[in-house]
NULODREN-989804 format. One record per residue (C-alpha): residue in one letter; y, x, z. Coordinates in Angstrom, 1 decimal, always signed. Each point is the difference from the previous one (the first is absolute). Last residue first. Layout:
BEGIN
(r a (Y X Z))
...
END
This chain:
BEGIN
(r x (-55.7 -0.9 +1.4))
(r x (-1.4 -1.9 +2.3))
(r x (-0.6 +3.1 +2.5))
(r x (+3.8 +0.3 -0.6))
(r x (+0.8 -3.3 +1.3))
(r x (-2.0 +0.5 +3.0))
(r x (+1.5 +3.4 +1.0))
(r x (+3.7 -1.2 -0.8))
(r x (-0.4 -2.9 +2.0))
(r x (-1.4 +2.5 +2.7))
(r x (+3.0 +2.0 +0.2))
(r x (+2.6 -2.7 -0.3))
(r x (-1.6 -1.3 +2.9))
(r x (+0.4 +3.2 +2.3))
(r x (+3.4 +0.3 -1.4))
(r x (+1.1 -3.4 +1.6))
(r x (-2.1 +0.6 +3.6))
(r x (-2.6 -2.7 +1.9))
(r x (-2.8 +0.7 -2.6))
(r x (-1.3 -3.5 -0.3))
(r x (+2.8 -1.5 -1.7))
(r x (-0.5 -3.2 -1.2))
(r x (-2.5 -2.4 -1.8))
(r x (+0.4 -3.1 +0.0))
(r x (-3.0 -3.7 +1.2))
(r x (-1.7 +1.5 +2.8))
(r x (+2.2 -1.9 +2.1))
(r x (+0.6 +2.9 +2.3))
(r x (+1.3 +2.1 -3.1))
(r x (-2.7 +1.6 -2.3))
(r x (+0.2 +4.1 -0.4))
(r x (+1.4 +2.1 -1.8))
(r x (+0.3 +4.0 -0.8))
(r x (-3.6 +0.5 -0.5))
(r x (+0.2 -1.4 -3.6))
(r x (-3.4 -1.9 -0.8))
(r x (+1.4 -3.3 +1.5))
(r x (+3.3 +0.2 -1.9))
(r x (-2.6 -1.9 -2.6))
(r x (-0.5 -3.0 +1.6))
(r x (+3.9 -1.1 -0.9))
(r x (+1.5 -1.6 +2.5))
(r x (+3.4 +1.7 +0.3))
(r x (+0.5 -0.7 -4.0))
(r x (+0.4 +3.3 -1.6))
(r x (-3.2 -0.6 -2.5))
(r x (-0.4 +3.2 -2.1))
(r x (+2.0 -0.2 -3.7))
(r x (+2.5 +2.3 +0.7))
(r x (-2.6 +2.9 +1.1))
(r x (-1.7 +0.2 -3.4))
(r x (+3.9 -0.8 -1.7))
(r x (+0.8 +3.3 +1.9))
(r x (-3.4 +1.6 -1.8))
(r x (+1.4 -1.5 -3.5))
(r x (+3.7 +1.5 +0.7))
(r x (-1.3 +3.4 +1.3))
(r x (-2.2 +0.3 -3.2))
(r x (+2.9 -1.0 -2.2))
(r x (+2.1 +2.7 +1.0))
(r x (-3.2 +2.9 -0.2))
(r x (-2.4 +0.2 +2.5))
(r x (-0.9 +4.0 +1.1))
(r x (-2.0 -1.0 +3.3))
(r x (-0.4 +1.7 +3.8))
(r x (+3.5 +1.2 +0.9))
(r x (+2.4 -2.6 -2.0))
(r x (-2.4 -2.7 +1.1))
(r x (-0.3 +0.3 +3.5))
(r x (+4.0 +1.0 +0.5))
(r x (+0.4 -3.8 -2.1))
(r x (-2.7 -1.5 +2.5))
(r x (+2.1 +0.8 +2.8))
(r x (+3.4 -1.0 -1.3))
(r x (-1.9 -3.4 -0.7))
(r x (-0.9 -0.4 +3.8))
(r x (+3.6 +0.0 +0.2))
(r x (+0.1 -3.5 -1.2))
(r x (-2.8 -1.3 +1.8))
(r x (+2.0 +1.4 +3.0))
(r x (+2.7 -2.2 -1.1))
(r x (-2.4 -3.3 -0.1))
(r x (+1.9 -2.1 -2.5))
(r x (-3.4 +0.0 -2.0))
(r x (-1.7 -0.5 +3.3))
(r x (+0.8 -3.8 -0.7))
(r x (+2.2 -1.9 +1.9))
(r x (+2.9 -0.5 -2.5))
(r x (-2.0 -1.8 -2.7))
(r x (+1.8 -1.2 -3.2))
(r x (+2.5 +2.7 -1.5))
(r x (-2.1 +2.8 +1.4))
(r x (-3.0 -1.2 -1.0))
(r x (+1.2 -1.1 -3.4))
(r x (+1.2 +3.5 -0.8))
(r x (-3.7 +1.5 +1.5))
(r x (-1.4 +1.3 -3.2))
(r x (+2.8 +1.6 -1.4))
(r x (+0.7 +1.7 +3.9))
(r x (-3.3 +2.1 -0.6))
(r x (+0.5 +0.8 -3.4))
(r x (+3.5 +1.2 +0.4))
(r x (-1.2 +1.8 +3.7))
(r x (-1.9 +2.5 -1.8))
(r x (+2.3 +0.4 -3.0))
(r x (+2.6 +0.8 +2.7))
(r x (-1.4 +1.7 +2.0))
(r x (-1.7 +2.8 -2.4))
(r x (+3.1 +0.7 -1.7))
(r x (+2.3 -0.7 +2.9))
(r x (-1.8 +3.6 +2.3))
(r x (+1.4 +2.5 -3.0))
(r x (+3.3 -2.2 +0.5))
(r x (-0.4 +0.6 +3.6))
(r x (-0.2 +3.8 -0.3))
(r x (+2.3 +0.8 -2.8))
(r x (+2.8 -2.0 +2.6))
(r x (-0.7 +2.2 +2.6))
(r x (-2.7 +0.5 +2.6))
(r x (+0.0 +3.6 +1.5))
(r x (-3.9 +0.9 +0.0))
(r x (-1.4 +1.7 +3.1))
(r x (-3.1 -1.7 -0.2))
(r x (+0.3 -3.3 +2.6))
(r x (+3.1 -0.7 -2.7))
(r x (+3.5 +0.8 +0.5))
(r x (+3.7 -1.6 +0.6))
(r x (-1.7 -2.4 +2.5))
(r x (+2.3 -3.7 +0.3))
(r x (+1.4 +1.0 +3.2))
(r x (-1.1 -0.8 +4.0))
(r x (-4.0 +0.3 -0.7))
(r x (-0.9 -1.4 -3.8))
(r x (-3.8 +0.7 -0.5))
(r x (-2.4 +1.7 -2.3))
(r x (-3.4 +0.4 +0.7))
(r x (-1.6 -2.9 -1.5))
(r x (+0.6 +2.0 -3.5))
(r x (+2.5 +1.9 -0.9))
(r x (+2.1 -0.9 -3.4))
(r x (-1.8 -4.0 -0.9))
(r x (+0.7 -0.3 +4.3))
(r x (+3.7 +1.0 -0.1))
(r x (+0.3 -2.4 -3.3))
(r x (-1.3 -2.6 +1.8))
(r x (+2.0 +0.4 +2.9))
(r x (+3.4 +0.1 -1.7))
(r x (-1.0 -3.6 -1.4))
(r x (-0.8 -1.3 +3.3))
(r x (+3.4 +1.0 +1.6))
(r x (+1.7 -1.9 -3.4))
(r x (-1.8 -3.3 +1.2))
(r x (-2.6 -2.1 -1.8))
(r x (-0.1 -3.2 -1.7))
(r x (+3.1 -1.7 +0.9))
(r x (+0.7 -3.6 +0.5))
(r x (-0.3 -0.1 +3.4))
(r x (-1.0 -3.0 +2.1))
(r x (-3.8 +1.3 +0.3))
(r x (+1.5 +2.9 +1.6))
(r x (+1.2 +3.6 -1.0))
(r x (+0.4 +3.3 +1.6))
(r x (+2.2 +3.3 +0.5))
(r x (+3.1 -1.2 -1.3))
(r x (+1.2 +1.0 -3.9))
(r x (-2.1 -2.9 -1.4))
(r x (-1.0 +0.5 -3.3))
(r x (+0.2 -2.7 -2.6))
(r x (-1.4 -3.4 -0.6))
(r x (-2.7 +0.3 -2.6))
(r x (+2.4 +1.0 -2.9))
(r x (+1.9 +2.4 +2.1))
(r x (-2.9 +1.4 +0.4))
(r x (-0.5 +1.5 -3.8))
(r x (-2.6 +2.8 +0.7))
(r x (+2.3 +2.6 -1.7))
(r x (+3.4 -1.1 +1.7))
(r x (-2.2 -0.1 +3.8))
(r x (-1.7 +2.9 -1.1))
(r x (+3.6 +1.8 -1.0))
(r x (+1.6 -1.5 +3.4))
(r x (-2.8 +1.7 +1.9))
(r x (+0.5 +3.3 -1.7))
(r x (+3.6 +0.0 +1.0))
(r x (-0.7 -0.2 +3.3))
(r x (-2.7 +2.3 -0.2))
(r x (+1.9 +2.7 -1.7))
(r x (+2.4 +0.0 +3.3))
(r x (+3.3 -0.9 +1.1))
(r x (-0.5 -1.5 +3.9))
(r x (+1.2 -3.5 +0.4))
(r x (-2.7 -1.6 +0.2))
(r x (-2.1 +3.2 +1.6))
(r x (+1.9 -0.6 +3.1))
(r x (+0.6 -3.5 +0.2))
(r x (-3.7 -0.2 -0.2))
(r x (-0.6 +2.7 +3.1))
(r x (+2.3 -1.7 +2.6))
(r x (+3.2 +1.3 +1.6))
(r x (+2.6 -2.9 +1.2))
(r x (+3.5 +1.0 -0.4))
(r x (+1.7 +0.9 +3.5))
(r x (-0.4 +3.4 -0.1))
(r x (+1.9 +1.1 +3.1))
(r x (+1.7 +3.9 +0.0))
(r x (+3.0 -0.9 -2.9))
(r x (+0.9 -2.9 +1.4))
(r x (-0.6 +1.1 +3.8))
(r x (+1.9 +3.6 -0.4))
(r x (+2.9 -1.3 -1.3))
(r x (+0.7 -3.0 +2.1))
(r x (-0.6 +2.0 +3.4))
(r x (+2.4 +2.7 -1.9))
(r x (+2.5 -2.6 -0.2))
(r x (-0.5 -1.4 +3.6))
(r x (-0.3 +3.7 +1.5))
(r x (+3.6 +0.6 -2.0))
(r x (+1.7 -3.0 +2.2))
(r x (+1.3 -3.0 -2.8))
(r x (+4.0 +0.3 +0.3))
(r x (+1.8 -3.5 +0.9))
(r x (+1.6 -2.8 -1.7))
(r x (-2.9 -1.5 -0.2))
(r x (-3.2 +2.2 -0.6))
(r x (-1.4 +1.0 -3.1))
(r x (-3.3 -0.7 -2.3))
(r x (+0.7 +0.0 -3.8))
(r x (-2.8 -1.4 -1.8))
(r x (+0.1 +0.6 -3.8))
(r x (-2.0 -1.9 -2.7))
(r x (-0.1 +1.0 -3.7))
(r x (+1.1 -1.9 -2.8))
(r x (-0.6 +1.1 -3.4))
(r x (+3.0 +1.1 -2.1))
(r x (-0.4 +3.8 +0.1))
(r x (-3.3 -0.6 -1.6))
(r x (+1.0 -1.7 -2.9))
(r x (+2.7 +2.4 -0.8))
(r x (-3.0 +2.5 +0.5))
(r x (-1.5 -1.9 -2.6))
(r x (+2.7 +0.5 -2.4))
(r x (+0.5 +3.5 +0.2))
(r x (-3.5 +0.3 -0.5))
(r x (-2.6 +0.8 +3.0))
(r x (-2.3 +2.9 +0.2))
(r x (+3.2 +1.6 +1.6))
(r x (+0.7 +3.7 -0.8))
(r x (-1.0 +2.4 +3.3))
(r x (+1.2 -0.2 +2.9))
(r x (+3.2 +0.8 +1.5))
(r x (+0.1 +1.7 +3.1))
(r x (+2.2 -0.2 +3.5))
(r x (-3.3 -0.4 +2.1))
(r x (+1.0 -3.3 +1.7))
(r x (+1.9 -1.6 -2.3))
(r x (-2.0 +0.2 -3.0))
(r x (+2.9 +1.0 -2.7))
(r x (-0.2 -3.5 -2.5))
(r x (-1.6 +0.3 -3.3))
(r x (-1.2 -3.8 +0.5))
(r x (-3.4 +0.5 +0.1))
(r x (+0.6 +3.0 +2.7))
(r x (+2.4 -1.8 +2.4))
(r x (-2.0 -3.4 +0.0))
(r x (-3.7 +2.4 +1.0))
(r x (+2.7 +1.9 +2.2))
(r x (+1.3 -3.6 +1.9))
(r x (-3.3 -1.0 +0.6))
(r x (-1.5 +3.0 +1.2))
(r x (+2.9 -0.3 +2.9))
(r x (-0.4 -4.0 +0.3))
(r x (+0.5 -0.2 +3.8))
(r x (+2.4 +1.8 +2.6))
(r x (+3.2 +1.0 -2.1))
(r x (+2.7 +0.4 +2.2))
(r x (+3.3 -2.0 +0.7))
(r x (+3.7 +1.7 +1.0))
(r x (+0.6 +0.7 -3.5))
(r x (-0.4 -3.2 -1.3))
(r x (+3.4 -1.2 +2.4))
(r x (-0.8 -3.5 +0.6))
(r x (+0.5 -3.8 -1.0))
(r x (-2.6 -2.7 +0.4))
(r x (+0.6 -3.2 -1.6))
(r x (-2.6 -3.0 +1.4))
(r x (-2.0 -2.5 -1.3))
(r x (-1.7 -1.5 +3.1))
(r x (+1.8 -3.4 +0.5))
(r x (+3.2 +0.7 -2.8))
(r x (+2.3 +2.7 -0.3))
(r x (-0.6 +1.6 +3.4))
(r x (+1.7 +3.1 +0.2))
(r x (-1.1 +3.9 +0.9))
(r x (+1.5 +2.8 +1.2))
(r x (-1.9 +3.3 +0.3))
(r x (+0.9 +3.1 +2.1))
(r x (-2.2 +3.6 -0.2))
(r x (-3.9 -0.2 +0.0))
(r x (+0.1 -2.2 -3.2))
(r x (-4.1 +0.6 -0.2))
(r x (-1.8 -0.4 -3.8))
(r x (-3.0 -1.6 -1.4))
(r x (-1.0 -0.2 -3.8))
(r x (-2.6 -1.8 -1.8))
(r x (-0.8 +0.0 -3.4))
(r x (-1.6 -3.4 -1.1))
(r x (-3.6 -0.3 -0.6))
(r x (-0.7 -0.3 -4.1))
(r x (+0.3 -2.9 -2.7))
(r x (-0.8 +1.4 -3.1))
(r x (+2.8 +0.7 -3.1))
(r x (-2.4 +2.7 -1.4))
(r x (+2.1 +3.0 +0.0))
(r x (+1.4 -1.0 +3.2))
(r x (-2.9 -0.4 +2.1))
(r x (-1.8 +2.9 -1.6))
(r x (+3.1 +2.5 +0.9))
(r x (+0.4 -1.4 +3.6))
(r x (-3.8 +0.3 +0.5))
(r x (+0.1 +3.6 -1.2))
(r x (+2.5 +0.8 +1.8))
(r x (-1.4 -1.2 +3.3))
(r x (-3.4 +1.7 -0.7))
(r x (+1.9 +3.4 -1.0))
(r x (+2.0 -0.4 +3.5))
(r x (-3.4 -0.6 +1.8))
(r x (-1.2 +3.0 -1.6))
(r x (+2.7 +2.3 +0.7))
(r x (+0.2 -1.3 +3.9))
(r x (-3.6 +1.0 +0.2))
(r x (+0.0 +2.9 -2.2))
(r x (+3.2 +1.6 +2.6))
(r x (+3.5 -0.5 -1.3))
(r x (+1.6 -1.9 +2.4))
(r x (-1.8 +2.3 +2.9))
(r x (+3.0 +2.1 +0.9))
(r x (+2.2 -3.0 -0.6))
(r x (-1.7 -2.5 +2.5))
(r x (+2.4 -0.2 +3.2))
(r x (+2.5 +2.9 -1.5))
(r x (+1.1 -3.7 -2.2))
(r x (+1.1 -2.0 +2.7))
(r x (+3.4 +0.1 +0.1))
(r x (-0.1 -0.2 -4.0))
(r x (+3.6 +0.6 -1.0))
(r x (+1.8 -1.7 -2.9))
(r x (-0.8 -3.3 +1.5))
(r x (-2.0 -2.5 -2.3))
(r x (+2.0 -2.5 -1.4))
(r x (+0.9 +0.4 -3.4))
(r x (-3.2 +1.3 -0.5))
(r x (-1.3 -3.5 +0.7))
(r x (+2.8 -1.9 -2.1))
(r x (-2.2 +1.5 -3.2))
(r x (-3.2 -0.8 +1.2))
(r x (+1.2 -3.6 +0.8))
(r x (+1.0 -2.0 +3.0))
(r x (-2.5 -2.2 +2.4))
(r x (+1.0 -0.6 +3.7))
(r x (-0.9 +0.4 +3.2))
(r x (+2.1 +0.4 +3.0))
(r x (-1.3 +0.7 +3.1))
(r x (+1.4 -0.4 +4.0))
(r x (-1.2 +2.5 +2.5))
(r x (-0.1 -0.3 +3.7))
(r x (-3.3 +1.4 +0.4))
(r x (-2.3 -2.9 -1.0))
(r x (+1.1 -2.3 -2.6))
(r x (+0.9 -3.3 -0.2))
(r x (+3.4 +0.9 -1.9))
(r x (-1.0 -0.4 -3.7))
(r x (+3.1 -0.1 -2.9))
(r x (-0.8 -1.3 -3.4))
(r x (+1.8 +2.4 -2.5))
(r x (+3.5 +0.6 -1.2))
(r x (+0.8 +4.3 -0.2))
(r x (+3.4 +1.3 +0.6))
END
């Protein structure tokens, strides 16, 4: 028997329960049989299915270890023999079935990424994973957490097999979660990532109002930068103008080099006394004025530029970079400043009274910021 809120305006003749329960009550009810498992179970353990499963693990292990909220496991199954359910009050209903006669038709990775942390057999390919990452104790923690099961059946009547498999093949066919190229490389495990929170920790941001983890800031925000600009920089101080995040954060460099954690902290030492003279002169600034183009994020990036510049064409020692940052830091950022007029990127507005973008492209200006401030250099 399962208690849930029960939905009936739905197409097909269906009624659907949904409901939260624990881990642990989840195996309880999941159907000894998989009807639908020679659907998928000759590709279950392809890389693609392997790596998603990892991912899920992973997430699940992270989440737990470190007490952080996280997207609740979801699970859908199909009563395609008789169900009986009772109103107990408006749409809270009790639904009572025979878990043998219902199938599996979302949550599969789920359920083995749960299996495997918990030294449960994965019910799908019969095997036992390796140990748990996870303590005795935190998988105790883990078997607790909700997760939330939709049961789809019929009323007092068997669901047809073309409606189950319908069900089957649409969840697990239709990406319904939106796709877009931040969300990827935000959540994507990569040196970068954690080089950016190391320059944000080194450069003390949190200080001048914090990182933002969206894409951009406005005058109303407090922060100073955002964590996407940060992973730029340090992809410009290692290749160049060159480099450039496509769908994924880039695993190597234009030359063929892997980038790993050695990498980026070889990139921090010149960033980040670089950038430590240039914010130290501009703390006011960013406390003060939010409109000048030391907020610009391109003017930012234009940093990563002049850090690949330096490493490949000088020798300066720790202080050097911080003096030559502190060169840069102490330049006018106010949009009105006459001297933006000797950097080909800008141009004035139609007052004639700012300067803005005269290149038409984000990188493009980055570029030609970095130019002029290195010919000042």
């Amino acid at each position: 028997m399962l208690i849930g809120i029960q939905s009936t305006n739905m197409l097909g003749g269906l009624s659907l329960l949904q409901s939260c329960i624990s881990v642990e009550e989840l195996f309880t009810l999941l159907p000894q049989e998989h009807l639908l498992l020679e659907q998928f179970s000759a590709s279950y353990s392809r890389s693609v299915n392997k790596e998603r499963l990892s991912k899920l693990e992973n997430y699940y292990l992270k989440s737990v270890m470190n007490n952080t909220l996280f997207d609740i496991p979801r699970i859908s199954l199909v009563v395609y023999g008789k169900a009986r359910d009772e109103k107990l009050h408006n749409r809270l209903f009790s639904l009572r079935y025979e878990k043998n006669n219902s199938a599996i038709i979302e949550g599969f990775l789920i359920i083995s990424a749960l299996s495997n942390l918990l030294d449960r057999v994965d019910p799908f390919t019969g095997k036992k994973a390796d140990k748990s990452n996870l303590s005795l104790k935190q998988q105790q923690t883990l078997a607790s957490i909700d997760v939330r099961v939709s049961l789809y059946y019929g009323q007092d009547r068997k669901i047809p097999e073309e409606s189950l498999s319908k069900l089957f093949f649409d969840i697990n066919a239709i990406d319904t979660r939106v796709y877009s190229q931040y969300i990827a490389t935000h959540v994507q495990e990569s040196p970068l990532n954690l080089g950016a929170e190391k320059l944000a920790l080194a450069l003390n941001l949190k200080a001048l109002g914090g990182i933002s983890e969206l894409n951009k800031i406005t005058k109303s925000d407090s922060y100073v930068t955002t964590k996407s600009t940060l992973i730029l920089i340090l992809l410009a101080s290692l290749g160049g103008k060159g480099v450039r995040i496509e769908k994924q954060l880039p695993t190597h460099l234009p030359d063929k080099t892997l980038i790993t954690d050695q990498v980026i902290d070889g990139a921090l030492k010149t960033v980040i006394p670089l950038m430590q003279g240039w914010v130290s002169c501009l703390e006011n600034q960013f406390k003060q004025d939010r409109s000048g183009f030391h907020r610009s994020m391109q003017i930012w990036q234009a940093l990563g530029v002049i850090a690949y510049h330096l490493t490949h064409n000088t020798d300066l020692t720790k202080d050097e970079l911080f003096s030559t940052g502190k060169i840069l830091g102490q330049l006018n950022y106010d949009k009105s400043a006459s001297h933006w007029g000797k950097c080909a990127a800008f141009k004035k507005d139609a007052s004639g009274s700012f300067w803005i973008n005269a290149t038409g492209g984000g990188r493009t200006f980055r570029d030609k910021v970095a130019v002029y401030l290195i010919s000042l250099l």
